[in-house]
N, C-alpha and C positions, 0 to 999 in steps of 0.2 A: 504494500500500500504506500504509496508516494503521500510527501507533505502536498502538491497539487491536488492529488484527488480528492483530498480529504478537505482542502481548503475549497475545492467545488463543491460542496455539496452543502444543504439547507441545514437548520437548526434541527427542523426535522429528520433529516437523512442522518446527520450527526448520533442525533440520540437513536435513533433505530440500530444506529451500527453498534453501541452503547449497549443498549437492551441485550442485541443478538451477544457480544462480543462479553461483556460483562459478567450476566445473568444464566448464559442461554438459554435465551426468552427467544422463540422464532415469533418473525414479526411479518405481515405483509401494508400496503398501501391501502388505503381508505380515502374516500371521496371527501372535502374540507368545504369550508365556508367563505365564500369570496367575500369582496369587498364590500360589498351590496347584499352583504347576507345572505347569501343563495348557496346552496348548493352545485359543489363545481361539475358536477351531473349534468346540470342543465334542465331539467326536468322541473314544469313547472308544478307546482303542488308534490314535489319528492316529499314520502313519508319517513324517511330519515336521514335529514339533511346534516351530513358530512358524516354522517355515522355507517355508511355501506360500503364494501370493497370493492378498489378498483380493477383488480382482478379476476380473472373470469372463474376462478374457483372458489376463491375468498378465503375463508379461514386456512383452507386445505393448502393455499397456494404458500402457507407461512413458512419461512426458515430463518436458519442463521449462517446462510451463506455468504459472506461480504460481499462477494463478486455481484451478488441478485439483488440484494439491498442495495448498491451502490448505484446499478440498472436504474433498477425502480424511483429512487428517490433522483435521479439526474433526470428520470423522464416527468415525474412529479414532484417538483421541489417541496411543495405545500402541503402534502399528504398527509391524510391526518394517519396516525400511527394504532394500528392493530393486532392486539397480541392476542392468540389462541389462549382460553382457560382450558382447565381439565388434565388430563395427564400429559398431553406433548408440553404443555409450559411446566408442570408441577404443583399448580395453585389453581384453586376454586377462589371465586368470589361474592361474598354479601354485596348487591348490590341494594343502597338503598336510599330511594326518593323521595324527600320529603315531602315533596310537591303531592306527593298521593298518598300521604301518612306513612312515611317508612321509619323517618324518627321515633313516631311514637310506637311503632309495631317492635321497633329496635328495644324499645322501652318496656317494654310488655316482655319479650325473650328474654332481658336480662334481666328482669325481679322474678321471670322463673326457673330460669336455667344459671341462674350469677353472669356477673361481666365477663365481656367477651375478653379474650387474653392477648398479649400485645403482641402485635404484627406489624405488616405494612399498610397505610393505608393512602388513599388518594381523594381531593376533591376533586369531582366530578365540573366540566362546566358546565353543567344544569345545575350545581351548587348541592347535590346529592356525593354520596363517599362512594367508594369499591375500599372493601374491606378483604385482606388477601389470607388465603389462610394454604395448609398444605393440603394438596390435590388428596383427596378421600377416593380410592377405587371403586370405579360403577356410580360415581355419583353423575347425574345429567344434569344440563341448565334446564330450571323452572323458570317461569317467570308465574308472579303474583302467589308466591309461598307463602306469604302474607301483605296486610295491604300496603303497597308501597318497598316491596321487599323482593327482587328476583335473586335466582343464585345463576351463577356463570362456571360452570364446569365441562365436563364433555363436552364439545356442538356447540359452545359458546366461543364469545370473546369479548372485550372492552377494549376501548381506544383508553391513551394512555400519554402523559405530558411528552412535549408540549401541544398535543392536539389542541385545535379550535373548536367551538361551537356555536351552535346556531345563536348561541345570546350572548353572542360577543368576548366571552368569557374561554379561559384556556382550562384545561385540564392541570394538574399539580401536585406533587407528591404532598404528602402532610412532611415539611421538616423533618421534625423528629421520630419521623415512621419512615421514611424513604427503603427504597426494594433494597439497597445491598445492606442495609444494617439486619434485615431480615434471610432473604434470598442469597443462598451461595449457587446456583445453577438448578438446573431442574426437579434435581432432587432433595434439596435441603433447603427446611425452613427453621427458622428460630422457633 
């Protein structure tokens, strides 16, 4: 890898090589939010703007190849950044919305099962967390586990900083939760 190459490429493609290279977190290209708020799809009324893959296979297309990341983000500098949950990354995720009660559902699981125990987490930019935990075998993404509450395991994924979103706001690790104080590569969580 040349100091050139690496100096071509976006913030985004930067941290994707990061993810792959760091974590091995395989990571693919996701469709982003233009200037005008749009999704760079083009599509008018897209139901999930900047959150779908550019790719024709999408989650399945993910690696940690530099050479394909390196592809990818030179042809899409802005891409928002997408990592497979479930066993190919190692981590399931608590996703949850507050926007549809996921706080308070978060609140409700932890006066009966006790606080959840420390990991990685992230704010979402829809201002909702991914809460990361180590990949459970046979587990599947649910959505609406409870209200406001999906999980992201098998057959899932979440975009992941610095991705964009539709409400202007970026994706972001919690400080003092960030993936490598947690994550040693696919297999190992704190």
């Amino acid at each position: 890898m040349t100091v050139e190459t690496e100096n071509a490429l976006s913030e985004k493609g930067l941290a994707s090589l990061d993810y792959a290279q760091q974590l091995d977190w395989p990571v693919f290209p996701c469709h982003s939010i233009t200037e005008g708020g749009a999704c760079s799809c083009g599509k008018t009324g897209c139901s999930g703007p900047g959150k779908h893959p550019r790719t024709e296979h999408g989650l399945k297309d993910a690696t940690t190849d530099p050479t394909q990341i390196r592809k990818w983000w030179e042809q899409y500098p802005d891409a928002n950044i997408g990592i497979p949950t479930g066993a190919v990354s190692g981590f399931d995720v608590l996703d949850i919305d507050p926007r549809h009660g996921g706080d308070i559902s978060l609140e409700v699981l932890e006066a009966q099962h006790g606080k959840l125990p420390e990991t990685s987490e992230q704010i979402t930019g829809g201002g909702g967390r991914h809460i990361l935990f180590r990949h459970t075998p046979g587990l599947k993404s649910r959505n609406g586990v409870l209200p406001g509450i999906d999980i992201k395991a098998d057959g899932g994924y979440i975009l992941v900083a610095p991705s964009n979103h539709f409400s202007g706001r970026r994706y972001a690790w919690e400080e003092s939760s960030r993936p490598e104080k947690y994550f040693q590569g696919r297999s190992e969580v704190a």
